[in-house]
MISEFI-691184 format. One record per residue (C-alpha): x, y, z; residue number from 1; residue in three letters. Coordinates in steps of 0.1 Angstrom, whole numbers. Each point is the difference from the previous one (the first is absolute). Example, Ala and Ser with C-alpha at 12.3 -4.5 7.8 and 13.67 -1.06 7.14 Angstrom:
! MISEFI-691184
<X 123; Y -45; Z 78; num 1; residu ala>
<X 14; Y 34; Z -7; num 2; residu ser>
END
This chain:
! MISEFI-691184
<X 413; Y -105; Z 37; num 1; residu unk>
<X -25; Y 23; Z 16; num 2; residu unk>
<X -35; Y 4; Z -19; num 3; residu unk>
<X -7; Y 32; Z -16; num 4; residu unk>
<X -22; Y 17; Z 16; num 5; residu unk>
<X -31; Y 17; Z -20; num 6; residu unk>
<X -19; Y 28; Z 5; num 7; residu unk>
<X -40; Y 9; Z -10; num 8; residu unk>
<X 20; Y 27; Z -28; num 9; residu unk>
<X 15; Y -33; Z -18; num 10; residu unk>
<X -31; Y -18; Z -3; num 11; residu unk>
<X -19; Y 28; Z -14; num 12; residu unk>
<X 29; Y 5; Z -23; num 13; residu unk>
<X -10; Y -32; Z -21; num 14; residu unk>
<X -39; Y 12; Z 1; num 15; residu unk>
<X -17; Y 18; Z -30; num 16; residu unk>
<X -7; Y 39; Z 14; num 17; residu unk>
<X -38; Y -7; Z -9; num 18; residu unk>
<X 1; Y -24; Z 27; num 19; residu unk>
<X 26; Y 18; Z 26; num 20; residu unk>
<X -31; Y 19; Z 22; num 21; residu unk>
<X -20; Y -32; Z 3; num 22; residu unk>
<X 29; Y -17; Z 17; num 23; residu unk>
<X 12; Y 31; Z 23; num 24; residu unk>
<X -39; Y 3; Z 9; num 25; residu unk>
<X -1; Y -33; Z 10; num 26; residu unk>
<X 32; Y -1; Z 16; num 27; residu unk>
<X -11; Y 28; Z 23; num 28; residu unk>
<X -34; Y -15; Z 8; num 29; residu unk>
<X 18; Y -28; Z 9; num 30; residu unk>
<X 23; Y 15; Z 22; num 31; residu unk>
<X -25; Y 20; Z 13; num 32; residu unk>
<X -14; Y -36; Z 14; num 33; residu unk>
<X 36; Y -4; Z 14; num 34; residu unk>
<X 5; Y -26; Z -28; num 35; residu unk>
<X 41; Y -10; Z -3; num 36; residu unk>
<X 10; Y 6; Z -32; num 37; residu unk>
<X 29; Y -25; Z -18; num 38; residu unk>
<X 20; Y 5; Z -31; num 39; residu unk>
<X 18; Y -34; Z -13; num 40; residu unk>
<X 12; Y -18; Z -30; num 41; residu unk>
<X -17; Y -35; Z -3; num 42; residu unk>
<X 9; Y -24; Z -29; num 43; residu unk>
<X -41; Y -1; Z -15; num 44; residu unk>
<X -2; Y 38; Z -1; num 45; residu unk>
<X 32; Y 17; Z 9; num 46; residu unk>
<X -1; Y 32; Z 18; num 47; residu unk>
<X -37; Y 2; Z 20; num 48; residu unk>
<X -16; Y 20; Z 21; num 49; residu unk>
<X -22; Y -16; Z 28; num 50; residu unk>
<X -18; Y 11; Z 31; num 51; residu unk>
<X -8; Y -17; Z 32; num 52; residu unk>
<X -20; Y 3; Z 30; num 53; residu unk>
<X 18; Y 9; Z 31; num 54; residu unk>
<X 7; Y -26; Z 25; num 55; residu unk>
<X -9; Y -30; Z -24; num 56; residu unk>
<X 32; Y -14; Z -10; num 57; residu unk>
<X -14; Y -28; Z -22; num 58; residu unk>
<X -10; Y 0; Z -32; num 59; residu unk>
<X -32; Y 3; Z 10; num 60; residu unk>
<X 5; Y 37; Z 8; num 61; residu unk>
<X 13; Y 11; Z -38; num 62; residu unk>
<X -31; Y 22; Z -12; num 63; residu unk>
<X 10; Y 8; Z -38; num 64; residu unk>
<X 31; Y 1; Z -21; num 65; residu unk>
<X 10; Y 20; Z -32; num 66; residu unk>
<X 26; Y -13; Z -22; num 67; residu unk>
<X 4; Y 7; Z -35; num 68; residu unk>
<X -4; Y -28; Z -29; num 69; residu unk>
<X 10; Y 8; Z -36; num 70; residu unk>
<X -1; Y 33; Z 5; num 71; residu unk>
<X -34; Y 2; Z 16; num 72; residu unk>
<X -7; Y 8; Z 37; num 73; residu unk>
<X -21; Y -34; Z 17; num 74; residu unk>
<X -14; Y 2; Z 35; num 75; residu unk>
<X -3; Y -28; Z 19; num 76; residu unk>
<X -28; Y 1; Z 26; num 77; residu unk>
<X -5; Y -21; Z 30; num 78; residu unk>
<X -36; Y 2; Z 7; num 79; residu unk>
<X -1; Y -23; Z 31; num 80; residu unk>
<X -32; Y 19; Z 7; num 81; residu unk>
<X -18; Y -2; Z -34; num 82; residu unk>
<X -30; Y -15; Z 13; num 83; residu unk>
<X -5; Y 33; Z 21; num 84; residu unk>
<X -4; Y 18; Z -35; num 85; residu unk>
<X -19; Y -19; Z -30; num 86; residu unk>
<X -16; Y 34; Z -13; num 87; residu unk>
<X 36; Y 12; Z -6; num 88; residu unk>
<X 4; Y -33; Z -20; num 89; residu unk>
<X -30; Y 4; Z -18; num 90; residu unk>
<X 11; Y 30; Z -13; num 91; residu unk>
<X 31; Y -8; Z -13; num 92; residu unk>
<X 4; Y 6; Z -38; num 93; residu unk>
<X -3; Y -33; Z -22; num 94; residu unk>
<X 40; Y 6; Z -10; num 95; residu unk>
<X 6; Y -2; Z 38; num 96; residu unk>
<X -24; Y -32; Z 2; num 97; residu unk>
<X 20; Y -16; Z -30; num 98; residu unk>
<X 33; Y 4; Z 19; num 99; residu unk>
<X -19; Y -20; Z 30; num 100; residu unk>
<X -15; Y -25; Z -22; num 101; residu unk>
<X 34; Y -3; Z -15; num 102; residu unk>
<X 17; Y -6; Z 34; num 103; residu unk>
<X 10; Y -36; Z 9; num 104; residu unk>
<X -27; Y -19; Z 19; num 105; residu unk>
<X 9; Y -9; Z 35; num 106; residu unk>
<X 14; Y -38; Z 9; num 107; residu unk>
<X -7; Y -1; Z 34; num 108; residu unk>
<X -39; Y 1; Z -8; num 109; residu unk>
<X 1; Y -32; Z -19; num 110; residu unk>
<X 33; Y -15; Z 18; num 111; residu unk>
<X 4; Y 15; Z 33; num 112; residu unk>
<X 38; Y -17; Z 4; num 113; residu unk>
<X 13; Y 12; Z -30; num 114; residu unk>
<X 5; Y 40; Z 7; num 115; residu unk>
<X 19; Y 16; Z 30; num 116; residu unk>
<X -16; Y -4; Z 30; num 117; residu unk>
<X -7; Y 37; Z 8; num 118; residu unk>
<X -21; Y -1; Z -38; num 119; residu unk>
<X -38; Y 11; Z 8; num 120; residu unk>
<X -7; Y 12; Z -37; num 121; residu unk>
<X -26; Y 18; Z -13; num 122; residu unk>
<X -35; Y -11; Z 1; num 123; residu unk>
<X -24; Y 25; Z -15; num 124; residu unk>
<X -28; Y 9; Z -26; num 125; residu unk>
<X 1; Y 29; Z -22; num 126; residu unk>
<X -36; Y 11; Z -23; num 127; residu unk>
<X -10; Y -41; Z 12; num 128; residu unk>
<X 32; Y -15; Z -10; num 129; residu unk>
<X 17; Y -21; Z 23; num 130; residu unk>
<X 36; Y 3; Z 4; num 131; residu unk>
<X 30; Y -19; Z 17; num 132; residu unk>
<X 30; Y 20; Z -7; num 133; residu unk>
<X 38; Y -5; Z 12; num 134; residu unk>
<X 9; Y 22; Z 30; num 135; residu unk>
<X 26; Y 13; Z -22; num 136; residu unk>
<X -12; Y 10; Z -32; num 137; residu unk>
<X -38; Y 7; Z 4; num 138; residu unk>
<X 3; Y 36; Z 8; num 139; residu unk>
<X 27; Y 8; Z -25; num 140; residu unk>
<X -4; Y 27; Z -24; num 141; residu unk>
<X 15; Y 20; Z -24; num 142; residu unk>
<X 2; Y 41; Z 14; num 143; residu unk>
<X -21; Y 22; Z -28; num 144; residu unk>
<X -27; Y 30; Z 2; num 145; residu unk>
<X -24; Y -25; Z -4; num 146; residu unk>
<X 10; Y -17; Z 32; num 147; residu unk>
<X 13; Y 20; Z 22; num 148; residu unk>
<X -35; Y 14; Z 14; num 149; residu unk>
<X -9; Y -38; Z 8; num 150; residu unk>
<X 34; Y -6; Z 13; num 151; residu unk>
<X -4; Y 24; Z 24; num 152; residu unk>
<X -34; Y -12; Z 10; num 153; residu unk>
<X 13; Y -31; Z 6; num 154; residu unk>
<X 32; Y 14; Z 19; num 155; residu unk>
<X -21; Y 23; Z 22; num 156; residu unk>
<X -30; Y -27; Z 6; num 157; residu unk>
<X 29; Y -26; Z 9; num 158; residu unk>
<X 21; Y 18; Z 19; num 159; residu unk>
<X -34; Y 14; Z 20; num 160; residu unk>
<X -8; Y -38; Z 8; num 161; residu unk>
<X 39; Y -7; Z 10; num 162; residu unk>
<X 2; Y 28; Z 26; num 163; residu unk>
<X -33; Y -5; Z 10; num 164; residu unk>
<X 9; Y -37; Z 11; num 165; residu unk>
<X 30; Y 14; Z 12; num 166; residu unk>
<X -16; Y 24; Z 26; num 167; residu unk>
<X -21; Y -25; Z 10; num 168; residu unk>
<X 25; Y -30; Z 10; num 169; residu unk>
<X 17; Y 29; Z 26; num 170; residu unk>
<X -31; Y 8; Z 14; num 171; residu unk>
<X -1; Y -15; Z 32; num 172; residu unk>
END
């Protein structure tokens, strides 16, 4: 049986209106980077939305996917580059904060065997706390007024860093 194939008009379908123009607005600024968008069913969030970087075909090129979650829009943001950005960080709202602090801690810093072998984690301080957050969940927040501003701080500044590093590996 062939899979059903999904289109950026379903997704937004299952996503409160308040919350549509973030997620066309970051759609197009991601495009705009010649990010590849992909619309799929998975068994943890069902139907997502994700974005990756062209001509990185791992994992490591995935930049940020939406997915709703009882009923609320979550973002999931791969901030390979956070380091690149601590004011952005610092800013963040203490709701967004919670959501990090609430995020599991990463295994590979205390047992470097025991997570997948591509795992680097997150390693970073926000307002002097020190953090060591799953690759997966750190960056994971629920989509609301209040966050979207910061969200898309954190998309530009990361997607900045990603084609930045980018440019510079094809420079000869």
């Amino acid at each position: 049986m062939a899979k059903a194939k999904y289109q950026l008009g379903d997704f937004l379908a299952l996503v409160d209106s308040d919350d549509r123009s973030f997620v066309l607005a970051v759609h197009e600024m991601l495009l705009q980077d010649n990010c590849k968008p992909k619309i799929q069913v998975t068994k943890s969030t069902g139907l997502q939305l994700s974005y990756s970087q062209p001509k990185i075909k791992t994992a490591a090129g995935v930049i940020l996917i939406f997915f709703v979650y009882e009923d609320k829009l979550m973002i999931r943001i791969y901030g390979v580059n956070h380091k690149a950005y601590p004011d952005v960080l610092n800013r963040l709202p203490e709701k967004m904060v919670h959501q990090i602090d609430n995020a599991a801690d990463c295994i590979k810093f205390a047992d470097p065997q025991r997570c997948w072998k591509g795992c680097r984690g997150y390693d970073f301080e926000i307002a002097e706390k020190h953090y060591q957050k799953c690759l997966v969940q750190c960056f994971q927040f629920c989509v609301d007024a209040e966050s979207i501003p910061h969200l898309m701080a954190l998309i530009t500044n990361e997607l900045r860093e990603r084609v930045t590093a980018l440019r510079s590996s094809l420079t000869f």
